[in-house]
Structures are given as C-alpha cells and as structure tokens.
C-alpha positions as CSV (number, residue, x, y, z in Angstrom):
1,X,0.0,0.0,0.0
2,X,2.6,2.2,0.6
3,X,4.2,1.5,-2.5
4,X,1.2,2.3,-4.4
5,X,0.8,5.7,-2.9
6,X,3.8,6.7,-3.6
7,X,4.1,5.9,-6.5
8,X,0.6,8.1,-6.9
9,X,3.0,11.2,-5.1
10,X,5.7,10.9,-7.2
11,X,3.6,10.6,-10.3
12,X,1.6,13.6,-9.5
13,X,5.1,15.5,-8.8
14,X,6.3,14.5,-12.2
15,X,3.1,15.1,-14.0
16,X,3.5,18.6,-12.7
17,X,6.8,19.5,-13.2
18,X,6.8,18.7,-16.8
19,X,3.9,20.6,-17.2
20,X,5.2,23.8,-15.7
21,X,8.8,23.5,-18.0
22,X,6.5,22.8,-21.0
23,X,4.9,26.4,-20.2
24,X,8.1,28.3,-19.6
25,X,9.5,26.7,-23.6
26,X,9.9,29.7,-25.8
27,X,6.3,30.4,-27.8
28,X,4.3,29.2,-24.9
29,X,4.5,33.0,-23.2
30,X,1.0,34.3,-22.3
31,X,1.1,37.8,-23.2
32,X,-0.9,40.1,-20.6
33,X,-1.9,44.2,-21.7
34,X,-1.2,46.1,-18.2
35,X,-1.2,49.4,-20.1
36,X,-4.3,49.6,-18.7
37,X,-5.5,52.3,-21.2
38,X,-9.3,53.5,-21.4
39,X,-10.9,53.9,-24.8
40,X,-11.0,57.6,-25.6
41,X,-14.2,59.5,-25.8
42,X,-14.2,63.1,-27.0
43,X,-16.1,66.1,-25.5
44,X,-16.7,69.7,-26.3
45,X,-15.7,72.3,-24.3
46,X,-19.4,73.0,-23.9
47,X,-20.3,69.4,-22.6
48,X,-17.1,69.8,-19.9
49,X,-18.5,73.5,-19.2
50,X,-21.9,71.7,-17.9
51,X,-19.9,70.0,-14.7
52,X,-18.9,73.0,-13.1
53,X,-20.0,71.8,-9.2
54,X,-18.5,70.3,-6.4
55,X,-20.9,67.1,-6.9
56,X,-19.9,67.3,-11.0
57,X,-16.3,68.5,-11.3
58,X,-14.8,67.8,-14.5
59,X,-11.6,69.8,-16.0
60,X,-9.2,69.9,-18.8
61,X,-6.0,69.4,-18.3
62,X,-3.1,69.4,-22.1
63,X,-6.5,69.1,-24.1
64,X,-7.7,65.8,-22.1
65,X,-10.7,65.5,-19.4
66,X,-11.1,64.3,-16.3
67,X,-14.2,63.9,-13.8
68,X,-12.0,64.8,-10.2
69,X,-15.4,64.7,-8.7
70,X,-14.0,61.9,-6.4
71,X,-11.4,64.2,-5.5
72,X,-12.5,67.2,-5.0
73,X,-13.3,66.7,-0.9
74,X,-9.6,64.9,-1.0
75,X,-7.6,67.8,-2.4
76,X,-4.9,69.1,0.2
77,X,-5.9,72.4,-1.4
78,X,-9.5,72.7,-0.5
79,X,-11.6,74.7,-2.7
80,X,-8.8,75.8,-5.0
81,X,-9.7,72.6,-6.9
82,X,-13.0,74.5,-7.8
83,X,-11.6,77.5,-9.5
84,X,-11.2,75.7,-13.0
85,X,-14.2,73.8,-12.6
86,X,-15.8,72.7,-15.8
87,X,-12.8,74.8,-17.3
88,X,-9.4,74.2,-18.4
89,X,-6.9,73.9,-15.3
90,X,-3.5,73.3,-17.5
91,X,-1.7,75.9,-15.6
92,X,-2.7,75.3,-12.4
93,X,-2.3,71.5,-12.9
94,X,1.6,72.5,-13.1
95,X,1.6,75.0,-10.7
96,X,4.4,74.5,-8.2
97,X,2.6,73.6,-5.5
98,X,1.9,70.4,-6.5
99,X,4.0,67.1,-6.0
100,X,5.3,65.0,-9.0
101,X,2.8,62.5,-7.9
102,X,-0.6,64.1,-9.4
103,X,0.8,63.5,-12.1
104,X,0.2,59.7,-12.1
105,X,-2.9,60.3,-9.9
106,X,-4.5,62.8,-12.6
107,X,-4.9,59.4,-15.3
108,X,-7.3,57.5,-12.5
109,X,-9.7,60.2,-13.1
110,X,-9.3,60.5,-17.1
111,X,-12.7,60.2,-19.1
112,X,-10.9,61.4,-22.8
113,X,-10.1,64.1,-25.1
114,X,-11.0,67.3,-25.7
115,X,-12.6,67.8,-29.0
116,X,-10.5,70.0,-31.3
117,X,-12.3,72.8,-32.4
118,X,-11.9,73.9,-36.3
C-alpha cells in the first residue's frame, strides 16, 4: 500500500513539473496588456462647461478631461480645486505647489479628449 501511494505522489510530482517547463519553452509566453489604457471619448468644451460643481467636477488638463469629482473633498488644497471647474486647469495642474505625484494620480480620473475645435 505504501508503494502504491507513492508511486501516486511521485507521479503527480512529475506530472506537474513537466507541465510547468513545458509552459516556460519559448512560444508558450501568455502575453498580458497592463497598459491599462481607457478607450477615448471626445467632449466639447461646452459638454465639460456643464460639470462645473462640487458634486460634478470635471476639468481639462493638455487638451484631455477628467471627472475629479472623487477628488474634489480629497484635495490638500480645498476649494482651490474648484476655480477651474468645468474649465481648463493646464496651468494650475503645473503650478508649483503640487508634487510630482498628481501626475500619475490625474490618469485615475481621465474620461478622454477634448474635442479640437476647427
């Protein structure tokens, strides 16, 4: 009986590692997308104009939008975050008072483009 089993535990052993060097030989690598991109939708400066609130805050920031509503009662700066409101905030984006790391924040919040006006 105990021969039996293992033969059963060394079976199983073997079974599994040739299956995991079979994975790792070249052309068997699983390709996975963690560019985590959003499709793009583009808005009108009049359709960003309409969330102008605390409750509805979008803003343009380098010709691309972003609802910050979840934000807004976050921001270390209060209000402030309320002056561009449904507007474009490009230059106080890059204002110095904030940190390099709104700048990897800011893409959580991105919604698309701002359509180009002719």
């Amino acid at each position: 009986m105990v021969i039996v089993f293992a033969t059963l535990v060394l079976g199983f052993l073997l079974g599994a590692f040739l299956m995991i060097t079979r994975s790792r030989k070249p052309g068997n690598e699983t390709v996975i997308d963690t560019s985590n991109k959003k499709a793009s939708k583009l808005y009108t400066r009049a359709e960003v104009l309409l969330h102008n609130e605390r409750s509805n805050c979008w803003i343009i920031i380098k010709e691309k939008v972003y609802d910050i509503t979840p934000y807004v009662e976050e921001h270390p700066g209060g209000d402030a975050i309320l002056a561009h409101a449904g507007d474009d905030s490009t230059e106080g984006f890059f204002g110095p008072q904030h940190a390099t790391r709104v700048f990897d924040m800011i893409e959580d919040f991105y919604i698309g483009e701002l359509e180009q006006q002719s």
